[in-house]
C-alpha positions in Angstrom: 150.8 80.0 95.3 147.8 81.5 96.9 147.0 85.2 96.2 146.9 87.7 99.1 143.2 88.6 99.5 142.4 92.3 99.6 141.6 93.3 103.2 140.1 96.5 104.3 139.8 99.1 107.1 137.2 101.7 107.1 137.7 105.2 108.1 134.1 107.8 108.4 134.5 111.2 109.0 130.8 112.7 110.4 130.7 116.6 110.3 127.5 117.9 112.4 124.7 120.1 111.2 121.4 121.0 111.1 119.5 123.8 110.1 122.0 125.9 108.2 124.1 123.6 106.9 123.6 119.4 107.1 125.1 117.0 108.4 127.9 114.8 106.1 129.5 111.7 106.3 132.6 110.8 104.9 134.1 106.7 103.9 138.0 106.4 103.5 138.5 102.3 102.9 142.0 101.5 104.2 142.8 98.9 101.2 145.5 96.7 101.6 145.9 95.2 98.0 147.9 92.8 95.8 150.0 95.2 93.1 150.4 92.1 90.7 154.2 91.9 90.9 156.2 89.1 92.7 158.7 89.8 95.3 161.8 87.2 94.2 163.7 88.0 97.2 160.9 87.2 99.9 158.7 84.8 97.1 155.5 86.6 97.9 153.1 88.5 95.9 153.9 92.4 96.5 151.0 94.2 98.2 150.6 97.9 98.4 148.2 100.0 101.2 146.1 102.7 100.0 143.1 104.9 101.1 140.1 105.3 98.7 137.5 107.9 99.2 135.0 105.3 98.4 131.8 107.6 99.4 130.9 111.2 100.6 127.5 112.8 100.8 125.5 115.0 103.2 122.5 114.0 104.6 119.3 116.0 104.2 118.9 119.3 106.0 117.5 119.1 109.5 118.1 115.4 110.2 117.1 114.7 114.0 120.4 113.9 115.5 118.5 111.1 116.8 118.3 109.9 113.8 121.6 109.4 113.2 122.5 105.9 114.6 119.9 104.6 112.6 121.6 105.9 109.6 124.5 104.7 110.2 123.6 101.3 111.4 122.0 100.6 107.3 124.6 102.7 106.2 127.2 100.1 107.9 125.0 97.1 107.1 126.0 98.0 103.5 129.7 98.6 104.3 129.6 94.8 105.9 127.6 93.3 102.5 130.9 94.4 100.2 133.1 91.6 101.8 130.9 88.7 102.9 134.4 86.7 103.5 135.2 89.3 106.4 133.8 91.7 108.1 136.1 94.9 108.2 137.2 96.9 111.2 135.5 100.2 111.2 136.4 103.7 112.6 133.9 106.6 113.3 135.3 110.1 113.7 132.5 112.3 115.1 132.5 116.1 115.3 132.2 116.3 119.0 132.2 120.0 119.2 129.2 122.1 120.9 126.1 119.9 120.5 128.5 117.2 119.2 128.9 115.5 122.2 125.0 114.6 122.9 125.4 112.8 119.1 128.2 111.4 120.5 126.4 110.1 123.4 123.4 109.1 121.4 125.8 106.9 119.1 127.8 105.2 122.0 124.3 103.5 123.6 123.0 102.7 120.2 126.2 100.3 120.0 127.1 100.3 116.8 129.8 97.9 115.2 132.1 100.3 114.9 135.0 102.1 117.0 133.8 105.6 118.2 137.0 108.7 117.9 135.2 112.0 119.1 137.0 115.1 118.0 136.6 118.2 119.7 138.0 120.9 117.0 139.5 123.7 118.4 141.6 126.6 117.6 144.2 126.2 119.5 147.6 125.0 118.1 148.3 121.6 120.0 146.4 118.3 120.4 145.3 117.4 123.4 143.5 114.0 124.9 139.8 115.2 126.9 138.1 113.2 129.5 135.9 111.7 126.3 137.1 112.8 123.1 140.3 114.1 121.6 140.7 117.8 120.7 142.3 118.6 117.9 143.2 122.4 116.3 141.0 122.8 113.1 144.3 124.1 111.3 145.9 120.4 112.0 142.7 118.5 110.3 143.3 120.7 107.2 146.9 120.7 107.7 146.8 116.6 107.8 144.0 116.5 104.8 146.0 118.7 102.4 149.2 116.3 103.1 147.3 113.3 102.2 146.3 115.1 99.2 149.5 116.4 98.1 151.0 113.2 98.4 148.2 111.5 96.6 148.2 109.2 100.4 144.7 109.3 99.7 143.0 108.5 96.4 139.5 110.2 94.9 138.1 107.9 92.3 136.8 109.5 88.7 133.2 109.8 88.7 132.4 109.7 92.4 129.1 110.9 93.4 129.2 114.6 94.7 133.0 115.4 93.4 132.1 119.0 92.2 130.6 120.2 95.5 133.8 118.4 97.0 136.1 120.7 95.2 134.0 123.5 96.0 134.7 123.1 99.7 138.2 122.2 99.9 139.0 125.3 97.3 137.1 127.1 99.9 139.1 126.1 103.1 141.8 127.9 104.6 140.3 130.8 102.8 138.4 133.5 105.5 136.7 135.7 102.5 135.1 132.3 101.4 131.5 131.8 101.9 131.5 128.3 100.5 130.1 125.5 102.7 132.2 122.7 104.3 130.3 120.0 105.6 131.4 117.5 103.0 134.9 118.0 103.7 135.3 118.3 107.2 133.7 115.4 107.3 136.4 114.0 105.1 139.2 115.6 106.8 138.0 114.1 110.2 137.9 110.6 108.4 141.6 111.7 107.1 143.1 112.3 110.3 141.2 109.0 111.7 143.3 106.9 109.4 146.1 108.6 109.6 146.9 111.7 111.4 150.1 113.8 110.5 152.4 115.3 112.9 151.1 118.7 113.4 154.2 121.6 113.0 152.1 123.5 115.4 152.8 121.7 118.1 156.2 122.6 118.0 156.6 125.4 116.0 153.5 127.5 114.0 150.9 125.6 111.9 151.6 125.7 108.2 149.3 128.0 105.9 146.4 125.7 104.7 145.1 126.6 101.5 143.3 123.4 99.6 142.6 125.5 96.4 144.3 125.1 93.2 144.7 122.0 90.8 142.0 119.5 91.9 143.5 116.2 93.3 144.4 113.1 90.9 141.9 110.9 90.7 142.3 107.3 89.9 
């Protein structure tokens, strides 16, 4: 019987900056993956979905934004050479807030392989669908990025590049006395919410308190 082949799905997250604080990019890998156990009932090989942080990094300070489709055109070059057999489906959330939307712009003619989701963050309490973009209350990206953490929906692996400036951030968030940066993870809370947004208890009631300090999230 033939193994299921691990197939993948690929989630960025790109938080905007410039002079005061960089840009960042974020890569969640959807992973759909055989868990090594056979199903008896259905005679298949079991397979389980997760989300891997498999990269997160900021890019140096004052990067033209016209540089950035170039960067992420190598950048997904690379992404393509990890599975030669297939070439993965790939999501780009972009910060499309204030000068955001020219980036966005500037990425949509340089027509890259990949499916462009501008976010507009906001701080209002609902999400809402724009003319070109989708906005979306800055409590509801941390709201949906501390769920995926809680629940261990999304998975940091030990030793990852950058980790300790990570856990800087997200300790930081939610907090207003905090004077921490966040580049690196909004950008990873905008790839979060592209694959897979939670429903937001704003919308319908008041948003949650978001607070991402504490014990640091299992790695695997």
């Amino acid at each position: 019987m033939r193994k299921p082949i691990p197939h993948s799905t690929y989630h960025l997250g790109l938080d905007l900056g410039f002079s005061r604080n960089p840009s960042a990019l974020a890569c969640l890998e959807d992973l759909t993956r055989p868990t090594g156990e056979f199903d008896h009932i259905y005679r298949v090989q079991k397979t389980e979905t997760v989300l891997v942080l498999r990269a997160i990094f900021r890019l140096p300070l004052r990067t033209p934004y016209a540089d950035i489709p170039a960067f992420l055109a190598n950048y997904l070059e690379r992404l393509d050479a990890r599975t030669p057999h297939y070439r993965p489906v790939k999501h780009l959330a972009v910060d499309a807030t204030g000068v955001g939307m020219p980036v966005v712009e500037h990425l949509q003619r340089a027509g890259l392989p990949v499916r462009l989701e501008p976010i507009v963050i906001t701080s209002g309490e609902s999400v809402g669908q724009l003319a070109h973009a989708v906005s979306v209350p800055r409590s509801a990206l941390l709201h949906n990025l501390r769920v995926q953490l809680e629940t261990q929906a999304l998975r940091i692996p030990a030793g990852l590049p950058n980790l300790p400036d990570l856990y800087t951030e997200l300790g930081g968030l939610g907090d207003p006395k905090a004077a921490t940066p966040d580049d690196m993870a909004f950008a990873l809370a905008l790839a979060a919410w592209s694959a897979r947004p939670h429903p937001y208890v704003g919308e319908r009631d008041h948003a949650l308190p978001v607070h991402l300090g504490g014990p640091k999230p299992r790695l695997f």
